[in-house]
N, C-alpha and C positions, 0 to 999 in steps of 0.2 A: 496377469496383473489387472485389477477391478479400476478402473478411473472411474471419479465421479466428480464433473464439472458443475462449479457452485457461482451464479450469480443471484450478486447481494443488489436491492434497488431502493431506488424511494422517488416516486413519481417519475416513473422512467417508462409511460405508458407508449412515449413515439420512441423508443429504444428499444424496449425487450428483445423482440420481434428480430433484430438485427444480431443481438448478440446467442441469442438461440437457431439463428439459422447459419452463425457462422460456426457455432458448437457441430447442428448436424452436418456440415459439410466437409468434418473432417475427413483425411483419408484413412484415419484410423479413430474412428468416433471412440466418442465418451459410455459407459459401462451403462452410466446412471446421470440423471443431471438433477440440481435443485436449485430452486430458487426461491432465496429469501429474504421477504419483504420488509421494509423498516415502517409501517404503518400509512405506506402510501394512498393519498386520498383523491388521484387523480385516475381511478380503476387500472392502473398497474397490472393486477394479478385477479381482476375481474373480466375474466375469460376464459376458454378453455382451451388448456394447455395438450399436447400431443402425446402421445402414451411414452411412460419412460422419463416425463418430469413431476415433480416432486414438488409442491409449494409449501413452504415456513410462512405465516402469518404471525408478526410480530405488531402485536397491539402500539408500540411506541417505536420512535426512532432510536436502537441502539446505538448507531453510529456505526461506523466501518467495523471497528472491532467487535462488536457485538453480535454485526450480524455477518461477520465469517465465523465466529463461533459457534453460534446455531448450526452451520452449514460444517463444520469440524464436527461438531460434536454425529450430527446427522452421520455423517462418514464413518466415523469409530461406532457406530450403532452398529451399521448395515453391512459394517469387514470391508469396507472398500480400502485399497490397498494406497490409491492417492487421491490428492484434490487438487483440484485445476481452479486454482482463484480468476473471478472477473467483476470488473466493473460492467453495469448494464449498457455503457459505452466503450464498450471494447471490443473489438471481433478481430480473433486472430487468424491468420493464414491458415490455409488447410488443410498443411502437412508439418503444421506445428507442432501438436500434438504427436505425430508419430517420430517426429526429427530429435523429441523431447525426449520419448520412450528409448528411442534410439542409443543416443547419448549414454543413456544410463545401463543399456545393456552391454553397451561397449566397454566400461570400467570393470575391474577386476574385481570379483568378490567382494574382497578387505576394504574398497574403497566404497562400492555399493551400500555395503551396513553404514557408511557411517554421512551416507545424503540426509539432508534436510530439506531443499529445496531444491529444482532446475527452476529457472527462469526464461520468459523467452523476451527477446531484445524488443525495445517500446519505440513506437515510430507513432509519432504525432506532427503532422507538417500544420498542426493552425497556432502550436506556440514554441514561443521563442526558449521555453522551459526544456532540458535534454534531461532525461532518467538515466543514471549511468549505477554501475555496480556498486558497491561499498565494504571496506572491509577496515577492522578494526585494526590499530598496534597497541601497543602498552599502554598508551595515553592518550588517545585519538580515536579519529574515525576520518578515513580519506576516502576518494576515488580509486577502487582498483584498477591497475593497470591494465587496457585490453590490448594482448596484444591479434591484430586480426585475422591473422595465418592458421592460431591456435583455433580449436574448434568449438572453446568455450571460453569463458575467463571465472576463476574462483575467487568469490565473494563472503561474505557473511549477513549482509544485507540487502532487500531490494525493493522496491514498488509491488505491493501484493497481485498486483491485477495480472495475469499473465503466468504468474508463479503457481508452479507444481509441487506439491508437499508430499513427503512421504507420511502415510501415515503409522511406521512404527517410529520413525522420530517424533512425531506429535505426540503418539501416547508414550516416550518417555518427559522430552521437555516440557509438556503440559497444553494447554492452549493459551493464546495469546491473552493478555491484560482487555480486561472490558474498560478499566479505566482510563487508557490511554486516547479513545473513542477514536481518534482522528489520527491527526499528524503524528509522525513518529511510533508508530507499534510495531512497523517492519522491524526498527532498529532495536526496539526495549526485544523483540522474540529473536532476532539474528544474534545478541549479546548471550542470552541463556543459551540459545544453540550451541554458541563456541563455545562458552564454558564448560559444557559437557561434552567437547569434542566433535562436533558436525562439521560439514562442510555442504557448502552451496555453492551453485555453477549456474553463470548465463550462459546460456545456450547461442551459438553464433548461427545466424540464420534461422532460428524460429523466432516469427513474427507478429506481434502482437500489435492492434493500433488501435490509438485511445485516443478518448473523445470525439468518435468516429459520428456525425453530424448536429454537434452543436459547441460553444467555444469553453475554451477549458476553463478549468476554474480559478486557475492561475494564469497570472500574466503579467507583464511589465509594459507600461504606457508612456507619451512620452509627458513632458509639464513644463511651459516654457515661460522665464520669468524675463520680458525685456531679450534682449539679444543671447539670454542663454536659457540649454535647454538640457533638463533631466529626464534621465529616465527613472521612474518609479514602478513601485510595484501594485499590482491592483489583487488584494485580497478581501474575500468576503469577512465579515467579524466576526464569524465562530472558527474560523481557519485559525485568526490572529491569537486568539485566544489559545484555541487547543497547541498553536505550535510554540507557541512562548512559554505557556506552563508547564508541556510536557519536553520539550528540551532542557528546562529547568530542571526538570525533576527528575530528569535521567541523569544526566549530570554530576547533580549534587547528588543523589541519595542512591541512586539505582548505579551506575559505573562502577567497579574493582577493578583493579585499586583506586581510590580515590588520586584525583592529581589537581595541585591546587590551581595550577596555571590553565587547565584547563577549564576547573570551574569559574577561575576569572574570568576565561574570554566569553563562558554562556554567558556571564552575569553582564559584561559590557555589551556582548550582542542583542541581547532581549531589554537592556537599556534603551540603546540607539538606535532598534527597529521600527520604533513609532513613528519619527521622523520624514520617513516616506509617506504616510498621511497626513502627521502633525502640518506639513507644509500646505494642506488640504482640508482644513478644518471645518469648512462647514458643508463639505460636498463627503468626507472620510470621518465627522468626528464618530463615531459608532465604533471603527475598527479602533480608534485611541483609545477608547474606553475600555476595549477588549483587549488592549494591549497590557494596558496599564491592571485588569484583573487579572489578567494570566502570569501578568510581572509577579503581583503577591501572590499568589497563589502556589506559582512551581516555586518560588523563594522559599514559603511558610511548609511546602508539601504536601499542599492540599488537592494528591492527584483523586481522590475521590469527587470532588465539584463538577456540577458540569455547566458549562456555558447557557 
């Protein structure tokens, strides 16, 4: 089986370095590796790289989805048989990759055909943010159950960085939404996967760690008004944006079967999500305003926009 480990960047010039040496240090390295730029202009990917990686220059910033696309599409070129998603702030342990392989040759036949993803478990001690599995029912989307004893837990959903893709699942359910750019595409490509019958497994005990020396890009702070004190969220305003719009629009337009109670709660949650900055207006108003476009936007269905 061909692996081919794909970091996607954008001005990730003190990072690379870290998530390519934690690629070669597997105990069962990667076939092939690429790395694909989002038009980083802090010389990223001006250097020379070591025989056996591959660099995508992308003139603009696709966004997350665009530029694993590249790095899919790259794969389904060159017959590699999977891909190893990473953030340029990611470096996984270095029997992850084999514990991954592992996994999957331990499953039977009949359940092999029908992978889409391993995942490996996400360990980040600088935020208060946990990555957990996800897996759809009739009219939702919850936390799967992990139970820890088991040696994986099955999902439908996850955080791309760390995630292993099969690639004859990819060339049937397609490749990911470039529209989605950001927030939310694990979940719009985990939805068509199970609709055409896949399944995906976090892997227990392959280890991945994100935002491995600088702070994440989520977080929750605290805000104290007089004798009481909130916690809030601290998001950048293209986060606010792509996450409100595109939860919107998966919801209303993208989901089968439609459920109306569930499209209520999107519609009340991307209402009252502002509110964590609105209380912060002149130090947050930027993120309101991205709120408040992405509000119309995933309402209207305009996942083509981009922030």
């Amino acid at each position: 089986m061909r692996v081919l480990a794909h970091v996607h960047t954008l001005n990730d010039a003190g990072f690379i370095d870290q998530a390519l040496d934690g690629l070669r240090r597997q105990t069962r390295p990667p076939d092939g590796i690429v790395v694909v730029d989002n038009g980083s202009t802090d010389g990223t990917v001006d250097r020379t790289f070591p025989e056996g990686v591959a660099v995508i220059r992308n003139g603009m910033n696709l966004g997350t989805s665009g530029a694993i696309i590249k790095g899919l599409e790259h794969a389904l070129e060159k017959g590699f048989d999977w891909t190893w998603l990473f953030d340029a702030d990611s470096v996984p342990e270095p029997d992850a990759l084999e514990k991954l392989l592992a996994f999957y040759e331990s499953l039977p036949p009949a359940e092999q055909e029908r992978i889409c993803f391993l995942a490996c478990e996400m360990r980040n001690t600088e935020s208060e943010v946990r990555h957990q599995p996800l897996r759809f029912t009739d009219s939702d989307l919850e936390f799967a159950a992990i139970d820890d004893d088991a040696p994986a837990t099955q999902c439908d959903c996850f955080i791309w960085t760390g995630s292993l893709l099969r690639m004859k699942a990819v060339a049937k359910i397609g490749l990911p939404s470039a529209d989605y750019v950001l927030d939310m595409a694990e979940v719009e490509y985990g939805f068509r996967a199970r609709e055409l019958g896949f399944r995906s497994y976090m892997v227990h005990g392959c280890i991945n760690h994100q935002d491995v020396g600088r702070p994440p890009g989520f977080a929750k702070g605290n805000w104290r008004f007089g004798p009481f004190s909130f916690r809030l969220l601290e998001f950048p305003p293209i986060r606010c944006y792509y996450y409100i719009r595109n939860m919107l629009y998966f919801w209303l337009y993208q989901f089968r079967p439609r459920r109306p109670r569930r499209m209520v709660r999107s519609i009340v949650h991307a209402v009252f999500y502002p509110r964590t900055f609105a209380v912060r207006p002149f130090s947050h108003g930027r993120q309101v305003i991205a709120c408040l476009r992405g509000l119309g936007d995933g309402l209207t269905g305009r996942i083509d926009r981009r922030y």
